[in-house]
Every structure is written in C-alpha cells, then in structure tokens.
DODREN-642159 format. One record per residue (C-alpha): chain; residue number from 1; x, y, z. Coordinates in steps of 0.2 Angstrom, whole numbers, plus 5000, padded with zeros to 4 digits. Example, Ala and Ser with C-alpha at 12.3 -4.5 7.8 and 13.67 -1.06 7.14 Angstrom:
# DODREN-642159
+--------+-----+------+------+------+
: chaine : num :    x :    y :    z :
+--------+-----+------+------+------+
:      A :   1 : 5062 : 4978 : 5039 :
:      A :   2 : 5068 : 4995 : 5036 :
+--------+-----+------+------+------+
This chain:
# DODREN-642159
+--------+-----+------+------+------+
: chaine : num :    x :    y :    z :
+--------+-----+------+------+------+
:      A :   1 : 6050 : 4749 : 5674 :
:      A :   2 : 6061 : 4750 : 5658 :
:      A :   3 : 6066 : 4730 : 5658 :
:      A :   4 : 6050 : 4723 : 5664 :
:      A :   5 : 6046 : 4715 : 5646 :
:      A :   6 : 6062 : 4715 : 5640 :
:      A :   7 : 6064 : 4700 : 5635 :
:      A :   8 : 6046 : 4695 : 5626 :
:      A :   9 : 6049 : 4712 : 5617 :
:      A :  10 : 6068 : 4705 : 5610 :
:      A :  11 : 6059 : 4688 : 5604 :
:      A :  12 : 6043 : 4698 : 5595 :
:      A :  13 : 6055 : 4711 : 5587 :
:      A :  14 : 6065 : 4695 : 5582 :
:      A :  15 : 6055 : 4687 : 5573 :
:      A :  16 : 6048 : 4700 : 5564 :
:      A :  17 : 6065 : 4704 : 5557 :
:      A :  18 : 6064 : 4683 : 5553 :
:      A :  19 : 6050 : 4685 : 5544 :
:      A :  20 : 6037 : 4696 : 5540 :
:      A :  21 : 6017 : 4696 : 5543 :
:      A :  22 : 6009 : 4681 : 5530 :
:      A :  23 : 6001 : 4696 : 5519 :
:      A :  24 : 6016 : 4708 : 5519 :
:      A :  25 : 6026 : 4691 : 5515 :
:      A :  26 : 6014 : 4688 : 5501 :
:      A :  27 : 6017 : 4707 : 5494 :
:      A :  28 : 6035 : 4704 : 5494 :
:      A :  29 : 6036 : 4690 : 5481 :
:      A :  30 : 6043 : 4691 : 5467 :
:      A :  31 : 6042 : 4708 : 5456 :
:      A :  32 : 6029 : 4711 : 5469 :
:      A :  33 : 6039 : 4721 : 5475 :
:      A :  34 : 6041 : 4734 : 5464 :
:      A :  35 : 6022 : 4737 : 5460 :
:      A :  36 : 6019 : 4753 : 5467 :
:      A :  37 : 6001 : 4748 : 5470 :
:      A :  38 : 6008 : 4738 : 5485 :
:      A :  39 : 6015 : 4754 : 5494 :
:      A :  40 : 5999 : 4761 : 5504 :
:      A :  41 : 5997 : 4745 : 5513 :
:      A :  42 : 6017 : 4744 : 5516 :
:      A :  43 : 6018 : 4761 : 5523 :
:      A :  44 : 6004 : 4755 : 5536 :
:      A :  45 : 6014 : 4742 : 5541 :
:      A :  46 : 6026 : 4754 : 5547 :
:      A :  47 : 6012 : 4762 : 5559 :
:      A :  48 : 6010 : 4744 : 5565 :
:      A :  49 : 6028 : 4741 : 5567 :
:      A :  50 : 6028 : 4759 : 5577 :
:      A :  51 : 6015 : 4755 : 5588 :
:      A :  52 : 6020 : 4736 : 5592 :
:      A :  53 : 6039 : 4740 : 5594 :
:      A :  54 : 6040 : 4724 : 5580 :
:      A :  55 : 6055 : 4729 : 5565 :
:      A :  56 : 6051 : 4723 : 5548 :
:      A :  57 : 6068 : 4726 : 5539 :
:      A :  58 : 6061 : 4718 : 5522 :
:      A :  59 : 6048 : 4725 : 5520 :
:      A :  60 : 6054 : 4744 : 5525 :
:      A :  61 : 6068 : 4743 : 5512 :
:      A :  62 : 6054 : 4736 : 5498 :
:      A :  63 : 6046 : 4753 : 5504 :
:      A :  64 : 6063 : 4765 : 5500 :
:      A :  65 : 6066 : 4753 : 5486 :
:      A :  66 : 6048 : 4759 : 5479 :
:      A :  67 : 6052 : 4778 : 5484 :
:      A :  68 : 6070 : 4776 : 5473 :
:      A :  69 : 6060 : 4771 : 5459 :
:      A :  70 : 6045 : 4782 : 5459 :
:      A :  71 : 6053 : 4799 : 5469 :
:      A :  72 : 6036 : 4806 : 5467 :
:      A :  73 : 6028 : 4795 : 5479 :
:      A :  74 : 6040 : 4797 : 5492 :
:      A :  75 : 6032 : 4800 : 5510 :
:      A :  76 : 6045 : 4809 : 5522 :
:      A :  77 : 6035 : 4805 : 5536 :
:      A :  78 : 6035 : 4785 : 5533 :
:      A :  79 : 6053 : 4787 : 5528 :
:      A :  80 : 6055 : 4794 : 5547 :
:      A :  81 : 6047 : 4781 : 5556 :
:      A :  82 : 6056 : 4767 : 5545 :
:      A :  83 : 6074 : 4778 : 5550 :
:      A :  84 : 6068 : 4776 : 5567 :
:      A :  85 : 6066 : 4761 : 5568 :
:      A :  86 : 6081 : 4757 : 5559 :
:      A :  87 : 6089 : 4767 : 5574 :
:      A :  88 : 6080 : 4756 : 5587 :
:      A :  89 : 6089 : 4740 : 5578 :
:      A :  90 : 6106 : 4747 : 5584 :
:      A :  91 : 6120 : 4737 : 5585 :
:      A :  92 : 6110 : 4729 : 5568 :
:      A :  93 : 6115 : 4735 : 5551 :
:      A :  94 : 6095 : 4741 : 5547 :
:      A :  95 : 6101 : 4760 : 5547 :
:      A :  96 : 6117 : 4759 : 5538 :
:      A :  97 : 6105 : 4748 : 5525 :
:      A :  98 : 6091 : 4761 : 5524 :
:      A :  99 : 6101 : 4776 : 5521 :
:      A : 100 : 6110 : 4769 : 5507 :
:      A : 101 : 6091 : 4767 : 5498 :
:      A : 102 : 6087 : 4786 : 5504 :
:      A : 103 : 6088 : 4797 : 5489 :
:      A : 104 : 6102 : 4810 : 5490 :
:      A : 105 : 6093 : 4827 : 5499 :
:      A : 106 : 6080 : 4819 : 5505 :
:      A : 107 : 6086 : 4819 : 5524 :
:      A : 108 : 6089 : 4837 : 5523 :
:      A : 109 : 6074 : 4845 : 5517 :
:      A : 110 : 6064 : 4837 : 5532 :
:      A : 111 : 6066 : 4843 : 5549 :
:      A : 112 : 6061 : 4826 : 5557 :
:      A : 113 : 6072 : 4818 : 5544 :
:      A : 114 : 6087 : 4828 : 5551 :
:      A : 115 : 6083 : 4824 : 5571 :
:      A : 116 : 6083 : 4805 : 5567 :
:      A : 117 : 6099 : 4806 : 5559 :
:      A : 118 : 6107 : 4815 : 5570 :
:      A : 119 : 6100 : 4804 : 5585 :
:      A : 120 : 6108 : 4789 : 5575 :
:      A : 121 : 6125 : 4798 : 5574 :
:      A : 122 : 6127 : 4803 : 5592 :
:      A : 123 : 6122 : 4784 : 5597 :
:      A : 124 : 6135 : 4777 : 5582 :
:      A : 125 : 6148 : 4788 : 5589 :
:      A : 126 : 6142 : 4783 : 5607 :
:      A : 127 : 6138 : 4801 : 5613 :
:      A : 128 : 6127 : 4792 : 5625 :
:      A : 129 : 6126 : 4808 : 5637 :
:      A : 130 : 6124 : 4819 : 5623 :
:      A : 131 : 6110 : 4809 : 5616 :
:      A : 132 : 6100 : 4809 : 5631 :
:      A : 133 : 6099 : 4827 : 5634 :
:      A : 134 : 6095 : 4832 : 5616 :
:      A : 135 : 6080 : 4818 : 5617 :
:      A : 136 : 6074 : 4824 : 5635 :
:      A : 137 : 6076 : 4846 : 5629 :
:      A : 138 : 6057 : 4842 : 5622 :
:      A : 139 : 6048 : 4833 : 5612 :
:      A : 140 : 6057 : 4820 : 5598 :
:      A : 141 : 6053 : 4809 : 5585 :
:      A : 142 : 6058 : 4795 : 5593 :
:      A : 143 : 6041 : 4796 : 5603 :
:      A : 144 : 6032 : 4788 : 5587 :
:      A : 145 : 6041 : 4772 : 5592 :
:      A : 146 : 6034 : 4761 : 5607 :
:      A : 147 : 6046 : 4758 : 5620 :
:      A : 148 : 6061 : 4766 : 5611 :
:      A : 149 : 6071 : 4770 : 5627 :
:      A : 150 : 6070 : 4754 : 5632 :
:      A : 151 : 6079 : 4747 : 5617 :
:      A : 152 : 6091 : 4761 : 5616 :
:      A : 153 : 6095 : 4757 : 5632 :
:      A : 154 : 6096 : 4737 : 5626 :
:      A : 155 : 6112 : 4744 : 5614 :
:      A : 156 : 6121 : 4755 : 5628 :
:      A : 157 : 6120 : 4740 : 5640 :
:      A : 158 : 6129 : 4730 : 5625 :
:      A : 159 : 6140 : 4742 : 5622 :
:      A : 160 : 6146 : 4744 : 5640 :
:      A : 161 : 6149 : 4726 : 5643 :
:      A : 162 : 6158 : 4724 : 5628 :
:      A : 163 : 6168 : 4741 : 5635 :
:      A : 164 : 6171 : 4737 : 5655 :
:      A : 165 : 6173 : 4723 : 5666 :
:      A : 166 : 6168 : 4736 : 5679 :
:      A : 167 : 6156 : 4750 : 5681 :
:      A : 168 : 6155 : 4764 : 5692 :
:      A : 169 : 6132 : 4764 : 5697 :
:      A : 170 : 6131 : 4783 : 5692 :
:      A : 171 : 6145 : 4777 : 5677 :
:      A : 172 : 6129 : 4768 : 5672 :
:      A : 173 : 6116 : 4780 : 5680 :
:      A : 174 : 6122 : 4791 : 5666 :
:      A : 175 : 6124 : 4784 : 5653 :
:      A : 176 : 6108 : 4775 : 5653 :
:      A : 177 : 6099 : 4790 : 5659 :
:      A : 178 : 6089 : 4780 : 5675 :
:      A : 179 : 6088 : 4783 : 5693 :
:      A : 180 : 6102 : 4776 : 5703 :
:      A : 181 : 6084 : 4765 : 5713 :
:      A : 182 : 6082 : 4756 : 5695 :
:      A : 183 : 6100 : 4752 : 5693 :
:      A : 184 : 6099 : 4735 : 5701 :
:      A : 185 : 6085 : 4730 : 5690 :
:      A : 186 : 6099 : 4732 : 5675 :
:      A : 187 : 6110 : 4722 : 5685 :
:      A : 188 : 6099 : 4708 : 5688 :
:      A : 189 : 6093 : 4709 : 5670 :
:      A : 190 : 6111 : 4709 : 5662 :
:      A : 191 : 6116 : 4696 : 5673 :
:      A : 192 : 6128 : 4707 : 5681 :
:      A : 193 : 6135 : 4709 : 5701 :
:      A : 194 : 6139 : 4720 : 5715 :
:      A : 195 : 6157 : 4719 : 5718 :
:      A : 196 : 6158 : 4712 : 5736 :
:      A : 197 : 6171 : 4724 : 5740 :
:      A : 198 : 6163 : 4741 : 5733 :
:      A : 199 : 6142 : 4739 : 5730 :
:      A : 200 : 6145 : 4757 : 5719 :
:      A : 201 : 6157 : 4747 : 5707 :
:      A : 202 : 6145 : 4735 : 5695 :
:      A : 203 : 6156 : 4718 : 5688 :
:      A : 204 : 6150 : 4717 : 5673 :
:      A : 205 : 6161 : 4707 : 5663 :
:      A : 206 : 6174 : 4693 : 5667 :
:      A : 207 : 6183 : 4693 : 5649 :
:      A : 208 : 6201 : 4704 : 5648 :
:      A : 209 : 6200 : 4716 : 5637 :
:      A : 210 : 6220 : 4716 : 5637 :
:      A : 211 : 6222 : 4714 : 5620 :
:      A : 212 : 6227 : 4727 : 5606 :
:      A : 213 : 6213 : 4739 : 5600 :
:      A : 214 : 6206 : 4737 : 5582 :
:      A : 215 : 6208 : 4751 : 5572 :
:      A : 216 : 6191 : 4758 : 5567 :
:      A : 217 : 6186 : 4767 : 5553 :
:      A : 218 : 6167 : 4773 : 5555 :
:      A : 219 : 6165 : 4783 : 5540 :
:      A : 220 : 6168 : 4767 : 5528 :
:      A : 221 : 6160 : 4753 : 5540 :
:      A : 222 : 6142 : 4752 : 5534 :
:      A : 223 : 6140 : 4744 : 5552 :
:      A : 224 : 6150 : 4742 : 5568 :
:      A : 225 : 6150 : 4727 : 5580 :
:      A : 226 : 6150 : 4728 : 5600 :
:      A : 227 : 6168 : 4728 : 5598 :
:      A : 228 : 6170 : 4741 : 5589 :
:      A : 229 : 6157 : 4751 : 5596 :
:      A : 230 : 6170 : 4747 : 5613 :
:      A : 231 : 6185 : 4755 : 5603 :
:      A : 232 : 6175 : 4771 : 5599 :
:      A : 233 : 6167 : 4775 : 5613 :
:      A : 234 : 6184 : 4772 : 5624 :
:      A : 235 : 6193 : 4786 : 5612 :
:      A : 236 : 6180 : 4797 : 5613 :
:      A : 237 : 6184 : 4796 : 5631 :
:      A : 238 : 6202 : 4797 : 5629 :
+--------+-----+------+------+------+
C-alpha cells in the first residue's frame, strides 16, 4: 500500500534536495555550470531522479538555466520531467522556482508541458477531486515519476491537517482518492484517531483554528505555506 515506505522515500528525496550526487556536485562548481557541454549528463540525472523518486532542485535549475542561455538546446521532454518533479515537491517552492527559468511559450507549444501545468494548478488551488479524475481519465505524465501518488498524497494529507481538526473517512476517501479499507493506514501513518464517539469522523488535529483567515493572493505568492494552502482550499469550499 501507498505509505508502506513512506518514510525512507521522505529521507532519500531530502537529502537529495541537500545535496546533490558527488559528480553532479562536481559539475555544478563554479562557472561550471554554464558549460553547455555539462547538459547531456544533467539531463540524465533527471531520468535517474524519475526512476528513484530522489529531487535534485540544483541541479534541475542548472539545467533550465543552460536551456535560457542556449534556446536551441532546449529538450521539452527533460523540461517535463524536471516540472513534474517540481510538482511532486508540493508544498516546496521547486515549481514556482522552475517556471520562472522556463522560457516564455515554451509550455505551450508542448502537449505534455501543458498537462503538468495544469496538474500543478489544480493541486495549487487544491482542486484535489478534480485532480484525481483528470489523472485517472487515462494515461498522464505524471506516470514517468516513481511513486508519485504516494507523495501527492504526502501534500493533500498536509494540507488537510493544516485544514481540519476532523474528517469525515469518505471526506478523506475522496480527496486522497483510496479505498475506505486503506484509510486507517493513513490514520496510523499521520498519527491521527478515531473519534471515540463517531469511528467515521477522523481527529486529525488538536490546534484551534479559530483565528482570522489570512488574506491570500495566489497569483503574486511564488509559493504558499500549509496555512495558506488551508485558506484556499476552505474558499474554494465556500
């Protein structure tokens, strides 16, 4: 099931944020980076960091960095897979920090450069429903990425504890798009409870959320925190 390795694949994708692998480090240094010569081994490592479900922010900007440069050598397809797994990072600021690198036109002149987008947008604005059934019409581009419902799933658990102190199980059936029989392995993996009164109503916070609601302005914030993920997705329920 989907949180079996949950935690080992949170530590591994961690560090590989940290720091990247010794000879993509020793690419990186100094005005390294900017030798173009230094791209087909770069754009490998974003197979690797595909296949291993690791995130190598560094090195995947150095990549779109290279791309800005030298539009010529621009590969849509590595673009792709570094977007997705910028998308994977949510709530991180990796696909706030690739797009700005993207050169303009780019996204739309690529079919698989359009889903991703629009993938990241419905998970920014916390159309998690919505999400789910444009992933699971057929096949997606998300499906280059190792265990990528698993860590989609990793930023709607966040964002609904940062949301609720309870949860109704097909509340949460729903929106992480599971069988009701695998919602008690989310419950023991968050930490979370049955309410003694009510086994359909999940506790999962104890903080009040009785406080005034931030004001968010999506379009300007290059990036969102849990809190404000909270703010959206209870308006877009309003």
């Amino acid at each position: 099931f989907w949180l079996k390795h949950k935690r080992l694949r949170v530590l591994t994708a961690s560090l590989a944020v940290a720091m990247s692998p010794p000879h993509i480090e020793k690419l990186l240094l100094g005005g390294g980076r900017y030798d173009t010569a230094i791209l087909p081994e770069l754009e490998a490592h974003v197979e690797e960091q595909l296949k291993n479900g690791t995130n190598d922010v560094e090195a995947n900007l150095a990549i779109l960095k290279l791309y800005l440069l030298v539009p010529e050598l621009t590969n849509p397809k590595v673009i792709e897979g570094i977007l997705v797994k910028a998308v994977l990072a949510f709530p991180a600021t990796d696909f706030s920090l690739c797009m700005y690198q993207i050169q303009t036109g780019v996204c739309e002149k690529h079919a698989g450069l359009q889903e991703v987008v629009k993938l990241a947008n419905l998970l920014e604005m916390t159309k998690f429903r919505t999400f789910w059934s444009t992933v699971d019409s057929g096949a997606t581009v998300l499906d280059t990425a190792a265990n990528w419902r698993e860590a989609v799933r990793d930023f709607i658990c966040g964002v609904v504890q940062s949301t609720y102190q309870t949860i109704q199980v097909q509340q949460l059936v729903d929106l992480l798009n599971l069988p009701a029989t695998e919602i008690e392995n989310v419950v023991k993996e968050r930490g979370w409870t049955r309410s003694k009164e009510d086994k359909n109503t999940i506790i999962v916070s104890t903080i009040s959320f009785d406080r005034p609601e931030p004001k968010v302005e999506v379009a300007s914030s290059p990036a969102m925190s849990l809190d404000q993920y909270r703010s959206l997705f209870l308006a877009s329920k309003a």
